[in-house]
N, C-alpha and C positions, 0 to 999 in steps of 0.2 A: 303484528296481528292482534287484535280486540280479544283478550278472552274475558270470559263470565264465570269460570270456573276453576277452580285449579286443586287437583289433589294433595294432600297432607300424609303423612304418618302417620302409619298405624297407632292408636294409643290401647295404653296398657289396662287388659282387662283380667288381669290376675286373682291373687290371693285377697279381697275383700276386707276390709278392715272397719273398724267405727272408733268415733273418737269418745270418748264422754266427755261428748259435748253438755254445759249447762246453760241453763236459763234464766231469765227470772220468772219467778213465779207471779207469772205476769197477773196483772188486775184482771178477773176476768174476761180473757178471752174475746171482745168482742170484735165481731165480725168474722168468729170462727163457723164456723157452720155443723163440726160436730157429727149430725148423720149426715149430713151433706144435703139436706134438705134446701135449702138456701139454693140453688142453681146458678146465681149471680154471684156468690161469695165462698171465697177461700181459702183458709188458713193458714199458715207457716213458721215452723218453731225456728229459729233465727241460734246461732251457735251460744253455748253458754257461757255466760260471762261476759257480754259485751253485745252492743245491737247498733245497729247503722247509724252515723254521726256525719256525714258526710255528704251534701249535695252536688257540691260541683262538677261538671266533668271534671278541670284541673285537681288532684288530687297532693292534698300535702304529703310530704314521708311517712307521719302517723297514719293515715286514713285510709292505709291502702289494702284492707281488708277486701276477700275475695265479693262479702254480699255486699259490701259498700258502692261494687263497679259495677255488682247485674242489679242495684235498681235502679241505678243513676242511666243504664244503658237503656232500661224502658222509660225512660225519658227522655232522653239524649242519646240515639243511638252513634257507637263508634262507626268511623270511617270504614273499618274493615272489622268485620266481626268474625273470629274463629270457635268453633268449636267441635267436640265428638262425638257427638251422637249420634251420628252415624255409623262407627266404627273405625273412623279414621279422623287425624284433627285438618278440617277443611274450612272455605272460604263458608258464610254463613249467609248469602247474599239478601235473603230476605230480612234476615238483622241488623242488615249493615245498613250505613248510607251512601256508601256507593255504590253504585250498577253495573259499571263497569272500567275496565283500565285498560292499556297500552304501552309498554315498553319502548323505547326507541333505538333504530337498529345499534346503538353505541353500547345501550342498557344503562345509558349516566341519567337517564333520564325515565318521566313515567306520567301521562297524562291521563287523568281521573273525570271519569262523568258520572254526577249522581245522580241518585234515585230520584223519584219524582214523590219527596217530602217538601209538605209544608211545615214550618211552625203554628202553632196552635190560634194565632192573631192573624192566619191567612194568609200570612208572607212567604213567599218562598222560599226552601231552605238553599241556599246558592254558595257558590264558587266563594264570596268573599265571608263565608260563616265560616268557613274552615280555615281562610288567610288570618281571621280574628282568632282563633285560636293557637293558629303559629305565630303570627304575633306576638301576644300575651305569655308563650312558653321560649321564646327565644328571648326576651327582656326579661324575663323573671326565670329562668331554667336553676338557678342554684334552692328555689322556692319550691318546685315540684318534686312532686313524689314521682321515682322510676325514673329520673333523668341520670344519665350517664352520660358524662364529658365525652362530646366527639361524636356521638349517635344524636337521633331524633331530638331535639331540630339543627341541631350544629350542622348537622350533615347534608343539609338542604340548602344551597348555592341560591336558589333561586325558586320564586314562587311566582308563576306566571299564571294570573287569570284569560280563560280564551273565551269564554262567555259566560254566561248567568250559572251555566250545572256543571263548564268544563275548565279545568284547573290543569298546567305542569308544573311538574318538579323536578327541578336538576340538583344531581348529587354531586357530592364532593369527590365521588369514586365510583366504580364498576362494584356492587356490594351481590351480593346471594339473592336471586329474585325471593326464595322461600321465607330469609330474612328479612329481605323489607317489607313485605306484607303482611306475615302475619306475625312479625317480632316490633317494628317500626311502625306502619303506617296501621296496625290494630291499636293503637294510644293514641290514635287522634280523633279527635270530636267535632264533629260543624258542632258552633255555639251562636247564638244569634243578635248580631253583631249589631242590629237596628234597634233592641234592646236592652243589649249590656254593657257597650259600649260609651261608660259615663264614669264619671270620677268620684261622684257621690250620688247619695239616694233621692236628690233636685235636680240634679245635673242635669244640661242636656245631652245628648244622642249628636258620637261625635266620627271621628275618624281617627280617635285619640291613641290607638293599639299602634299605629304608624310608626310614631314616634317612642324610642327608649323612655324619654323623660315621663310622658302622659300615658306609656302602657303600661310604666309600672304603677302608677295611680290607681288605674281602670284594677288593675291584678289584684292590688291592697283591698282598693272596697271590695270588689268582690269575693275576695278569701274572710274579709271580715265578716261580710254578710253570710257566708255559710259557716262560721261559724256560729249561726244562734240559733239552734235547729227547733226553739221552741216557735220562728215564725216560719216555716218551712211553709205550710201549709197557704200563709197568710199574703207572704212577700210577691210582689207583682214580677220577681224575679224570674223565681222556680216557677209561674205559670206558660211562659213560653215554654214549650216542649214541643219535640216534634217524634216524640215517639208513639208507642199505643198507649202507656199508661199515663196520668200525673197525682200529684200528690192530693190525697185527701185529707189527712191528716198523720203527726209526728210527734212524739211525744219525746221530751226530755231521757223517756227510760229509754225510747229507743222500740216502742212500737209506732211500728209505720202503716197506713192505712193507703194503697194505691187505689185510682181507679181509671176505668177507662178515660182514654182520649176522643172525647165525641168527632171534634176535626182532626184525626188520625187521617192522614192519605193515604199508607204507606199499605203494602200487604202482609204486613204480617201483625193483625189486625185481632184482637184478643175475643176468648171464647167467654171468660168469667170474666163478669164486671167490676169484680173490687175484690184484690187480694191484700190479704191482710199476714203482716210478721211481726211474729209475738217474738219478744226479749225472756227469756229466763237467766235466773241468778245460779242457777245446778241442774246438773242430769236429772237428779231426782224431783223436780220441781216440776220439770218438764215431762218426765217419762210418768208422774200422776196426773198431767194432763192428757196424755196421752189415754191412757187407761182409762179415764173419766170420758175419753171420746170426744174430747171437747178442744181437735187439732187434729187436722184433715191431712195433712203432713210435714209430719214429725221426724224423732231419732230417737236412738234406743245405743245405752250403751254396748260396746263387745261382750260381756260376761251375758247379755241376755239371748243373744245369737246361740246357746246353750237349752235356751227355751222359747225358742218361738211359739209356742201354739198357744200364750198367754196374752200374745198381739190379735194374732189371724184368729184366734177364737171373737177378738173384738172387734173385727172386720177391718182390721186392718193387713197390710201383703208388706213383708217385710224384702227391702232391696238393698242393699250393703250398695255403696258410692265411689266406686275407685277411682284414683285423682291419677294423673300425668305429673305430678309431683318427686319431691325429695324433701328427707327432715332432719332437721340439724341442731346444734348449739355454736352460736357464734363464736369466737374467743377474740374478746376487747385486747388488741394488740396495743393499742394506746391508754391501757390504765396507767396511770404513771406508776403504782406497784406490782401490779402481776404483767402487765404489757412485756419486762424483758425478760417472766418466768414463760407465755407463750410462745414467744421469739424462740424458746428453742426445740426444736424440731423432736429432740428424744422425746421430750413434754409431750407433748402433743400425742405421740405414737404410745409412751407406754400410761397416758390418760385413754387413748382407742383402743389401746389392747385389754382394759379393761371394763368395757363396756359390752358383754353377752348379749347382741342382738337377735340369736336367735332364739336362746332362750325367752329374753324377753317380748319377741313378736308372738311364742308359743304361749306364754303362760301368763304373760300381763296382760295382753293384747288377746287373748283367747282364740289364737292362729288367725286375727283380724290385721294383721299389720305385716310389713317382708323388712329386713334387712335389708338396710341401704350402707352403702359403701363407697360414695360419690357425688358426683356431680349432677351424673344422668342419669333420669329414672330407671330404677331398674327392675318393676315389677315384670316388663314383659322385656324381652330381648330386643334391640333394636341396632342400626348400623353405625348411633354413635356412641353406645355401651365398650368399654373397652377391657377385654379380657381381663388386665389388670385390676379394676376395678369390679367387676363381677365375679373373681377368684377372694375376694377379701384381704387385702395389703395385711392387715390388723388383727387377725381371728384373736379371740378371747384366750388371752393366755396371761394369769396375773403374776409368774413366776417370769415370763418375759417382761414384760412390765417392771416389775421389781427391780431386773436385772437392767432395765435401763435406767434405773433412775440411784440406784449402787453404786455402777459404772461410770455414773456422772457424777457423784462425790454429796449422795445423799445418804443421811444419817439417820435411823431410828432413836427417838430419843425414849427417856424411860414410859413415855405413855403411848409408845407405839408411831408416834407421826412424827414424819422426816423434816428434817434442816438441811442447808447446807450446812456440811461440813469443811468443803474442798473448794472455794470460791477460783475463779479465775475463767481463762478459756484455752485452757488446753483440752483436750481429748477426753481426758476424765476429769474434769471441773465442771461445776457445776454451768458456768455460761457467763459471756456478759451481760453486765447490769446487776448480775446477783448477789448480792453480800453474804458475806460469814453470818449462821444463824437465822440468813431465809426463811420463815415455816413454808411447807408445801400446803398450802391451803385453801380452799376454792370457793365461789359464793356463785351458788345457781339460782339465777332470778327467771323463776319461773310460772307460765298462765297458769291460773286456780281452776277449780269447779273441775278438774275432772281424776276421776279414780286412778283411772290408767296411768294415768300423768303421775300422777301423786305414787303410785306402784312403783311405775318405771324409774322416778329418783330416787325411791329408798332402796331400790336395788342397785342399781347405780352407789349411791351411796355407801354400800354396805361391801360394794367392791372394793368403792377405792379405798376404803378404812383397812382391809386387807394388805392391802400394798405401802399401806401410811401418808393416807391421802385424805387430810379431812375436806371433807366437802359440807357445807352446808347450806340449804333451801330454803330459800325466800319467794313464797308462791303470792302473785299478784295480779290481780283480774288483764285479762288479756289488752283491753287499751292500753291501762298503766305498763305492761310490759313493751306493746310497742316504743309504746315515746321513750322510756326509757331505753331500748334499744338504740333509737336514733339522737340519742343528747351528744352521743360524740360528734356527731354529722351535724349538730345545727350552730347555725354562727353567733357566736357569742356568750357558748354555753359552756359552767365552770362545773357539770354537774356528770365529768365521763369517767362513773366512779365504779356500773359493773363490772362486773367479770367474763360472765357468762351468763346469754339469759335461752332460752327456751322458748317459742310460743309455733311448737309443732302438733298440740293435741290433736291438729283433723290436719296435717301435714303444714311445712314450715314456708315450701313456695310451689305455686304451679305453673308450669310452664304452659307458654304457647305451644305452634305446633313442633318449631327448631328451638331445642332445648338448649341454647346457648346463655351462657355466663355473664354475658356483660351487664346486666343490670344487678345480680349478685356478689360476683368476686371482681369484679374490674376494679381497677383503685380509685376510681373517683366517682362510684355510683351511690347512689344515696342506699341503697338498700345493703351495698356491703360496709353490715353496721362497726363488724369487727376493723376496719380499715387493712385487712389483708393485703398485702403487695409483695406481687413475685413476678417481675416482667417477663419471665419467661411465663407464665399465664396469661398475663396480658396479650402478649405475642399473640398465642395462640387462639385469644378470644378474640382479638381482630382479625385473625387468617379466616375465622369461623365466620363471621360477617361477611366477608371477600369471595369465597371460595365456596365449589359443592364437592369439595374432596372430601370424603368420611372420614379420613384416618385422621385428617386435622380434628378432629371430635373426638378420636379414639386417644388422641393425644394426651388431647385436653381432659378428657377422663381418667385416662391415667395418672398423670399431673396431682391431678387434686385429690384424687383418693391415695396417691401416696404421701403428698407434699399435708395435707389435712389441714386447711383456714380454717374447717368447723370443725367439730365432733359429729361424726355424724352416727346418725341415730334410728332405728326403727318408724318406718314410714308406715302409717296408719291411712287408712282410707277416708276420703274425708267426713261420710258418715255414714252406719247403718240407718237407711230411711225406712221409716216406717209409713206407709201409704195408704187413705180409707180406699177402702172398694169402692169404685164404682168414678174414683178421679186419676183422669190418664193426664200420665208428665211425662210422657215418653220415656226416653233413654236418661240417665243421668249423666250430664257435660263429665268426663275426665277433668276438665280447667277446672271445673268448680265454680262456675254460672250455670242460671238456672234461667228459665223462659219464660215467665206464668204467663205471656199471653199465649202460650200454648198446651196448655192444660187446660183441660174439660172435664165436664162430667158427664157421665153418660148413664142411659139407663138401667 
């Protein structure tokens, strides 16, 4: 049966958090609107430390920033667009480009009929836009960012066009309807194959995606060309669009200038004609822009949640942003020196039993942030939260702590921080790989520009000194911490030298509507940067693909909040908004997309 519609999961509208987010203290503003006078113009303060770098749909490993996807989606809308703002995370049909779909009775299979978009040059956006995108990600899948060996597009047997708007796909298995929709087939893009499809910036308009040889071509230039974002604006590329907005202009810094799409066909058809996202270098850079009135909306650190009426007295309404998220610190299991002090399991536990998350969601976070313990969000209860993981494996105990890492044949030396002492791998040795005179010592590379951030490690810090665990902080603007995350995951790269990095200031990942792991901890996803692997996870993140038994999730929750890939860490909202009077943006997405073609002003 055809359906249009499909319900989602509750998402979590809890305890409210903000991140201190910063900015750059951008060049004036322009195309802010300030009172909001401007009726055609919009403004938007962009997270600090970092602002959109990224055009393509195909997204590299670095670029996969959450505002990098919602403006590339007003341009380029995905296949299946999810979101919550409604109160549950559901199918988004007016955002998406397709209209609708069909199962077939095996369920190996699923045929797609889209919307009735054009691209921006009058063409129609068709069946074979979206084959040029599977395409282009099945010859180059080790290139993309969010590919995970075996899922999207490995998974697809077959791509069969049945006319101009209607497409099948056969899978390799009977998988989770809930998973292949809005975890699978929401990462794919019609891209428009009449003109992107060319091997250089002369080339002609080929059928060249077909073939491995000539679609890894098409892939190259095209990853080259978005990487130069100062012709964004300029390139005859990024002008096909088949969403409501396109680009108007892009700056180097990373302010972006959108505007309407005049041959937009689609309905979901924008109210304000040209939004604009200001970059700032700091919270404080931004939160005086704010205050100046000159950023229609913004963000405001958690410690000002303390004193709102210093906003709303400026006419602005403050809305704290809760995310369907979890936040972490990875642990580089492949450094070649701490890689085999991670490997051991005590490590891990008596590093979590020293991290006070609730303290620090209360008093760093200014009760803006919850304790996370896991895999699965856990700000609101849901069916694949697992007991285990919502009782806290790990509570703050540094005297536990202590005692595992004593137990394991760790030494206080005269300045208080541990060696080995007891090398080997018995029961109380310190583990293999370890040598005699090990120091236990840590390097957290972590995003800058935010208070909280910077709070939350030196507490952290000051724990593990307690137990003789020197840790120390290396804060660096949140791109530089991406890439750096992913230097172990890129081919050819001599540079997988963290340890630990950080970049959960507005939370560290957001999920779809099915909270599942495979593009996180799976062993061969680009995002699980720490290169984690424990088949018995993996197991269970394929059963979770497969299957709609909940306990397979309950599992899997448990698992990972006992077994610990990351540290995990106090989950923050992803930001206190602060919004002028009189511009409605509805509900704020839990995923952490945002709409502007659906924000107005009113009188």
């Amino acid at each position: 049966m055809r359906t249009t519609v499909m319900r989602r999961m509750l998402v979590p509208f809890g305890i409210v958090a903000a991140a201190a987010l910063v900015m750059t203290g951008c060049a004036g503003s322009d195309g802010a609107t300030g009172d909001g006078s401007e009726k055609d113009t919009v403004s938007y303060a962009l997270p600090a430390g970092t602002g959109p770098n990224w055009i393509l749909p195909i997204s590299s490993p670095d670029t996969m920033a959450t505002h990098n996807s919602a403006i590339k989606a007003t341009m380029w809308p995905r296949l299946f667009e999810y979101n919550g703002t409604s109160g549950t995370m559901e199918w988004d049909q007016k955002a998406s480009a397709a209209e609708s779909y069909e199962f077939s009775e095996d369920h190996r299979s699923i045929t797609i009929t889209l919307a009735d978009l054009d691209w921006s040059d009058g063409t129609p956006v068709s069946s074979r836009d979206v084959e040029f995108w599977y395409n282009l990600v099945r010859f180059n899948s080790e290139k993309t960012g969010g590919y995970s060996a075996g899922r999207i597009p490995d998974n697809i047997t077959a791509f069969d066009i049945v006319d101009e708007k209607t497409f099948t796909l056969t899978f390799d298995a009977v998988y989770n309807e809930e998973f292949l929709l809005a975890n699978q087939l929401s990462l794919v893009y019609p891209m428009p194959q009449h003109a992107w499809d060319k091997t250089s910036a002369d080339g002609e308009i080929g059928d060249f995606d077909s073939e491995e040889a000539t679609a890894v071509q098409v892939f190259d230039y095209l990853f080259t060309e978005a990487k130069d974002m100062k012709t964004y604006a300029t390139n005859e590329l990024w002008k096909t669009v088949s969403g409501p907005y396109t680009v108007k202009s892009w700056s180097d810094s990373g302010q972006v200038e959108l505007t309407a799409n005049e041959k937009y066909t689609g309905e979901d058809k924008p109210s304000i004609k040209n939004v604009t996202f200001l970059p700032f270098t700091s919270a404080d850079a931004e939160m005086n822009v704010v205050r100046s009135g000159e950023v229609d909306y913004g963000y405001v650190t958690s410690a000002q949640l303390t004193n709102e009426a210093q906003f709303t007295d400026l006419g602005y309404r403050v809305e704290p942003w809760a995310g369907w998220s979890i936040t972490y610190m990875p642990y580089n299991f492949a450094n070649p020196e701490m890689g085999p002090v991670f490997d051991q399991l005590y490590i891990r536990q008596a590093l979590q039993h020293a991290v006070d998350q609730e303290t620090i969601s209360e008093v760093v976070w200014h009760k803006a942030a919850t304790p996370d313990y896991g895999p699965v969000p856990q700000t609101q209860d849901s069916a694949y939260l697992s007991p285990e993981q919502k009782d806290n494996p790990y509570p703050f105990d540094l005297d536990a702590a202590a005692g595992l890492l004593a137990d394991h044949g760790w030494t206080a030396g005269s300045d208080g921080n541990l060696t080995c002492t007891n090398p080997g791998t018995g029961a109380d040795q310190c583990g293999e790989g370890i040598a005699q005179g090990k120091a236990l010592e840590i390097v957290v590379t972590t995003q800058n520009g935010s208070q909280e951030t910077d709070n939350m490690m030196s507490e952290i810090q000051s724990s593990l000194s307690k137990i003789g665990v020197k840790m120390t902080v290396d804060a660096k603007p949140l791109d530089s911490v991406l890439t750096e995350a992913q230097s172990c995951k890129t081919e050819g790269s001599t540079t997988c030298t963290w340890e630990l990095v950080f970049f959960g200031t507005a939370g560290s990942w957001y999920f779809p509507a099915y909270p599942t792991g495979e593009r996180v901890f799976a062993k061969d996803t680009k995002w699980n940067a720490g290169q984690y692997d424990n088949p018995e996870a993996e197991s269970l993140i394929n059963q979770m693909t497969t299957s709609t038994d909940t306990a397979i999730a309950q599992e899997y929750s448990a698992l990972l909040a006992k077994d610990l890939p990351v540290m995990w860490m106090p989950n923050p909202v992803y930001q206190v908004s602060v919004i002028k009077d009189g511009l409605n943006v509805g509900a704020q997405d839990p995923g952490a997309s945002f709409f502007p073609q659906r924000w107005s002003w009113t009188d």
